[in-house]
C-alpha positions as CSV (number, residue, x, y, z in Angstrom):
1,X,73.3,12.1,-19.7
2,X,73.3,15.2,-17.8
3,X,76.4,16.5,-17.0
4,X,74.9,17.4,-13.5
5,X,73.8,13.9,-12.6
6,X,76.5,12.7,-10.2
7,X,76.6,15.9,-8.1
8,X,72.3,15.7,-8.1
9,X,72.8,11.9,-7.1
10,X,74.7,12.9,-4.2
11,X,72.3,16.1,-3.4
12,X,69.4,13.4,-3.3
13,X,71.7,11.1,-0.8
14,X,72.4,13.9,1.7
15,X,69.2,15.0,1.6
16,X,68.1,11.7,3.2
17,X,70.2,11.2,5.2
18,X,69.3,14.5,6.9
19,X,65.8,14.1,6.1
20,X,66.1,10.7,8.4
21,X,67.3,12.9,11.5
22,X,64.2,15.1,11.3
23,X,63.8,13.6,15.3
24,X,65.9,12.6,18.0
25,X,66.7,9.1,18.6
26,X,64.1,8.3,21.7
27,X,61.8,10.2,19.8
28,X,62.0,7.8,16.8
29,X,61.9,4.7,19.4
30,X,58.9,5.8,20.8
31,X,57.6,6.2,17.5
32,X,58.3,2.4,16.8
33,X,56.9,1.2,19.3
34,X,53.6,3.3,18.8
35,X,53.3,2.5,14.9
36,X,54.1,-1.5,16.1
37,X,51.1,-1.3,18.5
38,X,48.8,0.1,16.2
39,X,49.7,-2.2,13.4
40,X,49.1,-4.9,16.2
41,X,45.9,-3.3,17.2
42,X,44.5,-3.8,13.6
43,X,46.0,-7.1,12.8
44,X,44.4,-8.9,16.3
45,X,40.8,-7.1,14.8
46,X,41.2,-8.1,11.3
47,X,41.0,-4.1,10.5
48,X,42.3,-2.0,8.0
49,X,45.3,0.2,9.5
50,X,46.3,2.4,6.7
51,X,43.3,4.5,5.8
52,X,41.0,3.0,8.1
53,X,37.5,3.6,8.7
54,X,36.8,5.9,11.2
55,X,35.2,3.5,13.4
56,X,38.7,1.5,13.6
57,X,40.5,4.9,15.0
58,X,37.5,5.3,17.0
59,X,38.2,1.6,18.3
60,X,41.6,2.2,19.0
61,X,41.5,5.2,20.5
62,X,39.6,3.8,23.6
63,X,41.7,0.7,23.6
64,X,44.3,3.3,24.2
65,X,42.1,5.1,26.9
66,X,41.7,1.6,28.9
67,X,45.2,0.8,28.7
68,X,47.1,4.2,28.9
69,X,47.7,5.9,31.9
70,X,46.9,9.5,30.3
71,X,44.6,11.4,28.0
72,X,48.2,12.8,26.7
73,X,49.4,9.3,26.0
74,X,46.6,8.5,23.8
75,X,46.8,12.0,21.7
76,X,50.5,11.4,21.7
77,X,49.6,7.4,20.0
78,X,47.4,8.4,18.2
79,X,49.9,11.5,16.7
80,X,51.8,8.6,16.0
81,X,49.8,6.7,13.8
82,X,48.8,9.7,12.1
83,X,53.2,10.5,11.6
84,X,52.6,7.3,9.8
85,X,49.9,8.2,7.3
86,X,51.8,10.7,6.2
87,X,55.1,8.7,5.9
88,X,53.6,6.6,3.3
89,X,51.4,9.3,1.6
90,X,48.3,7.9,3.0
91,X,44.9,9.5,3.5
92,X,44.3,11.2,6.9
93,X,40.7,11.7,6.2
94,X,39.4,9.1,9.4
95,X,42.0,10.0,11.1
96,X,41.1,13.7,11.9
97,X,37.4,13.0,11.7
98,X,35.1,14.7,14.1
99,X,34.2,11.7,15.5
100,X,37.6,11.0,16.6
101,X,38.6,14.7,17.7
102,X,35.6,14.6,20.0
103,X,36.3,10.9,21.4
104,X,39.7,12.0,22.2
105,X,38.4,15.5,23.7
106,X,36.0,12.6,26.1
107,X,39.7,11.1,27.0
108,X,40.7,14.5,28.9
109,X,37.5,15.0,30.6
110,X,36.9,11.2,32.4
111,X,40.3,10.4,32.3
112,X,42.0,10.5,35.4
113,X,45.8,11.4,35.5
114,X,48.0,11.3,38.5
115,X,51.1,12.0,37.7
116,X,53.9,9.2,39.1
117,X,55.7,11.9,40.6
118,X,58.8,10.6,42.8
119,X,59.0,12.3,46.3
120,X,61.7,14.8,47.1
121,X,64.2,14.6,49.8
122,X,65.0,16.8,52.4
123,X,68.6,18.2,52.8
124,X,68.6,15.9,55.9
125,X,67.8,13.0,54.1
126,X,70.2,13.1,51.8
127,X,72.8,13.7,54.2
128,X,71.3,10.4,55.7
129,X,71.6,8.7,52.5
130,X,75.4,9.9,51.7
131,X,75.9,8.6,55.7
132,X,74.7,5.3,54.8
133,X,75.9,4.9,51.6
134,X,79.3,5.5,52.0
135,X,79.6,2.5,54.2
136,X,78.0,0.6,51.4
137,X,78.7,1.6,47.7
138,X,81.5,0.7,46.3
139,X,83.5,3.8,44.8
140,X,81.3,6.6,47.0
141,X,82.8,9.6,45.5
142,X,81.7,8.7,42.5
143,X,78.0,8.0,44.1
144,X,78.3,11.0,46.0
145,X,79.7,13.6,43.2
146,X,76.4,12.4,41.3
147,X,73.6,13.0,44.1
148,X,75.0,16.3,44.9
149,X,75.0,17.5,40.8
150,X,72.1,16.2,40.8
151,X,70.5,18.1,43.7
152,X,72.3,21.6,43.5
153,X,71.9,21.6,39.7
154,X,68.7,20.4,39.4
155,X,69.8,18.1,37.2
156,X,68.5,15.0,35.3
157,X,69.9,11.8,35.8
158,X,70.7,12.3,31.9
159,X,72.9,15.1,32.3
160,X,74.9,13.3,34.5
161,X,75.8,10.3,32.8
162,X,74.0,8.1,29.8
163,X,72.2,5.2,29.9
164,X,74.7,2.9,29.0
165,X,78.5,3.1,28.3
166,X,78.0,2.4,24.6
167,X,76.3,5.0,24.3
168,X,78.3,7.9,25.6
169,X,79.1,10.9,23.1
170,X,81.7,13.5,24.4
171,X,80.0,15.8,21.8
172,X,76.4,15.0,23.9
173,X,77.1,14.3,27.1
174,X,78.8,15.9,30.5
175,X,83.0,15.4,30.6
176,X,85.5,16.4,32.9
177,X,86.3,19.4,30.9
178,X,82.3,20.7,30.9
179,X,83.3,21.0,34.3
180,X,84.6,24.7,35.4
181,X,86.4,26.4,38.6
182,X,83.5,29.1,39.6
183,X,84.7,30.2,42.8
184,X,83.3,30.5,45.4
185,X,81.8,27.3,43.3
186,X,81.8,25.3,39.8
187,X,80.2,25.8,36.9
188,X,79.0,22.8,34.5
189,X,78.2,23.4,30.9
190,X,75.1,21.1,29.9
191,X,75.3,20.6,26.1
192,X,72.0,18.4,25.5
193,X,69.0,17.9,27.7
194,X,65.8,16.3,27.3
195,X,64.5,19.8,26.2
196,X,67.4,20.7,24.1
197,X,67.8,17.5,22.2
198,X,70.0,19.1,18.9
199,X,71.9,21.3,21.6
200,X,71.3,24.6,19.8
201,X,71.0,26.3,23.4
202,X,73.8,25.0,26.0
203,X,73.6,25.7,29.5
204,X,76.3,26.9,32.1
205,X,74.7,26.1,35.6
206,X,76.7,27.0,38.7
207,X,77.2,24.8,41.8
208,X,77.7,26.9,45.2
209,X,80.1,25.9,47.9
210,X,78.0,25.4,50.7
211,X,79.3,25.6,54.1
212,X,77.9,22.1,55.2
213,X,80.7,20.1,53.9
214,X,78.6,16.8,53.7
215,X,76.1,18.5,51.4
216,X,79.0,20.9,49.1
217,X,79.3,19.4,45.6
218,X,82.8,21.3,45.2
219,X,83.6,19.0,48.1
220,X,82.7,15.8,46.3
221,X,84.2,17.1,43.0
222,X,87.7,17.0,44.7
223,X,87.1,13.8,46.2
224,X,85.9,12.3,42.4
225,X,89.0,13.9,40.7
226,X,91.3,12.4,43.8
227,X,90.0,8.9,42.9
228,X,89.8,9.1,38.9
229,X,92.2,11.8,38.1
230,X,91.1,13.5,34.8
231,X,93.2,12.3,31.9
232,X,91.2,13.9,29.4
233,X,88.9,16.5,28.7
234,X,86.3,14.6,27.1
235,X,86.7,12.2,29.5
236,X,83.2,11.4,31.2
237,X,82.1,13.2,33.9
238,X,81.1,9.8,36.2
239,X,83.2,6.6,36.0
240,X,84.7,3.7,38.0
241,X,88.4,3.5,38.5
242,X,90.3,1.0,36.0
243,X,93.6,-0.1,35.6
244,X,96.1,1.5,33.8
245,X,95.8,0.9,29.8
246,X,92.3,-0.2,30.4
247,X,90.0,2.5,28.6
248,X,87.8,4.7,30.6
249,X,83.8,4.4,30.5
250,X,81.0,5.9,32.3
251,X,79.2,4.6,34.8
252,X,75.3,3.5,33.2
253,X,72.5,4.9,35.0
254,X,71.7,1.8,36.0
255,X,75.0,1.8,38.6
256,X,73.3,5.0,40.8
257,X,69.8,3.4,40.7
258,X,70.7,0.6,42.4
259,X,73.4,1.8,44.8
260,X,69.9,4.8,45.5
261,X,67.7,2.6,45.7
262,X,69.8,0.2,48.7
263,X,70.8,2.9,50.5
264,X,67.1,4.3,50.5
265,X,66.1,0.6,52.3
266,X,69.1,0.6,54.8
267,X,67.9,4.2,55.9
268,X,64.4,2.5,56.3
269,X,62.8,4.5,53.2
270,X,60.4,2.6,50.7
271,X,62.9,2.7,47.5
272,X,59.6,2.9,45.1
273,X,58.7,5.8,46.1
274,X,62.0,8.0,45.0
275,X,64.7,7.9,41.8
276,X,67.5,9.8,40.9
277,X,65.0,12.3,39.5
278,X,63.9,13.3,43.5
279,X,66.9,15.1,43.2
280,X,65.7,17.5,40.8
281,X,63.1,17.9,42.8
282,X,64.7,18.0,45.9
283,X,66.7,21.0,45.1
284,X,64.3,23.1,43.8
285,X,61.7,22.4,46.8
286,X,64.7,23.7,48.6
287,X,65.4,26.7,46.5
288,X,61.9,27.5,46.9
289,X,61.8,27.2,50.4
290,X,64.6,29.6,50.9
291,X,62.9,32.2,48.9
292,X,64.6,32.1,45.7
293,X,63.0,33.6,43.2
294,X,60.9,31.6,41.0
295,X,62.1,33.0,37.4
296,X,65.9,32.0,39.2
297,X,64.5,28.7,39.7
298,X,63.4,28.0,36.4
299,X,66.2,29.1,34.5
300,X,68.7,27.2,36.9
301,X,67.1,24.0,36.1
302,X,66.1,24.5,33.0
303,X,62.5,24.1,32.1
304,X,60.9,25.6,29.2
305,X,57.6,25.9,30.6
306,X,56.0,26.1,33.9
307,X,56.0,22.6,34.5
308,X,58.6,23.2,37.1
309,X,55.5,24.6,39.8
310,X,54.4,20.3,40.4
311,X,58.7,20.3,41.9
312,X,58.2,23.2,44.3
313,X,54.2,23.2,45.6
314,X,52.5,20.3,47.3
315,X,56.3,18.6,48.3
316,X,55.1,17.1,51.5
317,X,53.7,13.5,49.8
318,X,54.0,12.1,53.2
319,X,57.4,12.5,54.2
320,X,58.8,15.8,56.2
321,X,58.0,19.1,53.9
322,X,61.3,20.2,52.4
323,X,61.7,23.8,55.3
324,X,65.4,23.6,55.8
325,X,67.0,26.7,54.0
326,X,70.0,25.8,52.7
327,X,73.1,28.1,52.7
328,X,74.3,28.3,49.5
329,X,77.3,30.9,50.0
């Protein structure tokens, strides 16, 4: 027996388990769910799914078109099944065939996509919604330090807290101590994003102190850290108050939807139409409005491409245009 074989044993080990975190953990989901349809797809058609004909992929990429909301969507199955071929070392002969490359070029040009974009809301609004809500949630500060990271940050609703206490990760997510005295402001260091999945690039974005009080996240920040002093560093950013000895968790995402979504109907707004994710929006409508400049803009919230024009063009969607400038010194 080699003398090398134990330590090559244990190369071949940690090279799959590495190997197995080629993608991020919604992008293997996603994946999942994809490959599961497919397999679905072919097993409700009596069809071959690996190596199929080219017909079959054919087949399956207009069920996709009929049932997908986007001619993305169905490249992005369709990627999928493809991830799958070459998972098992199959063939992915049919798969790229002309036939299929053109039916899926079709998709793009009769498909029609309109984005679900949420609507934004004006400063006034949310100063509405803060009014009304702090009648109504329980725990406001904690409602209210969220909406106004949110909205001067230009954050997602990820950065701010995860979906579910179990799955909170000091290493990923935003804690007390990613939180830093930047006067006249704070500062908050983002360490993973939906476009910075492995955190290779983190992100220090400054909130201002405004001189509207009811719209200053420094304002809300104090009020948070009055009613949850920080014990820890790493402990997270958002969370409910607990007795003593009882250990501290996050608030789930699914805590600020629903406190948004019934202060949106006690101000008279149609809850559908908006998310946490309006807030985003919100705040770079606003920047825009008030002249900031648009590379500022981009970099502030984050985006990689210019995906970030569909936040700040077109923002009237029926409610009043986002015009307020807001004072951000």
């Amino acid at each position: 027996m080699c003398v090398f074989s134990g330590e090559l044993q244990k190369l071949k080990r940690s090279m799959v388990i590495r190997r197995s975190k080629a993608f991020a953990e919604g992008t293997n989901k996603n994946h999942i769910s994809q490959i599961r349809l497919y397999i679905t797809f072919c097993c409700y058609f009596k069809l071959r799914d690996i190596e199929p004909e080219t017909e079959t992929v054919c087949l399956y990429v207009e069920f996709l078109a009929q049932n997908l909301a986007s001619p993305k969507a169905v490249a992005n199955y369709l990627s999928a099944v493809r991830f799958l071929h070459r998972w098992v070392g199959a063939s992915t002969e049919s798969l790229d065939a002309f036939e299929v490359t053109l039916l899926v070029r079709a998709c793009y040009m009769t498909m029609k996509h309109i984005p679900n974009q949420k609507h934004p809301l004006t400063p006034d609004m949310i100063r509405q919604l803060l009014s009304v809500a702090q009648s109504q949630v329980p725990h406001f500060p904690v409602f209210k330090c969220a909406v106004l990271f949110a909205f001067h940050g230009f954050l997602r609703i990820s950065n701010i807290t995860p979906r579910s206490p179990a799955e909170f990760n000091p290493a990923k997510h935003t804690c007390r101590g990613d939180v830093f005295q930047a006067d006249p402001g704070l500062a908050v260091l983002l360490k993973w994003s939906k476009t910075n999945q492995y955190g290779q690039n983190s992100q220090l974005v400054p909130l201002p102190k405004t001189k509207d009080p009811a719209l200053c996240p420094v304002t809300a920040y104090s009020e948070l850290v009055h009613l949850i002093p920080t014990r820890y560093s790493n402990q997270p950013l958002l969370s409910l108050p607990v007795p003593p000895g009882v250990p501290i968790t996050p608030v789930p995402q699914s805590w600020l939807a629903t406190n948004l979504a019934a202060s949106l109907e006690s101000m008279g707004e149609d809850s559908r139409f908006f998310s946490f994710h309006s807030f985003r929006r919100s705040g770079a409508s606003t920047a825009f409005q008030a002249g900031v400049n648009f590379a500022h803009i981009k970099t502030h919230g984050g985006w990689k491409s210019d995906a970030f024009w569909a936040y700040v063009t077109g923002v009237t969607t029926g409610h009043t245009p986002v015009t307020e400038q807001l004072a951000l010194v």
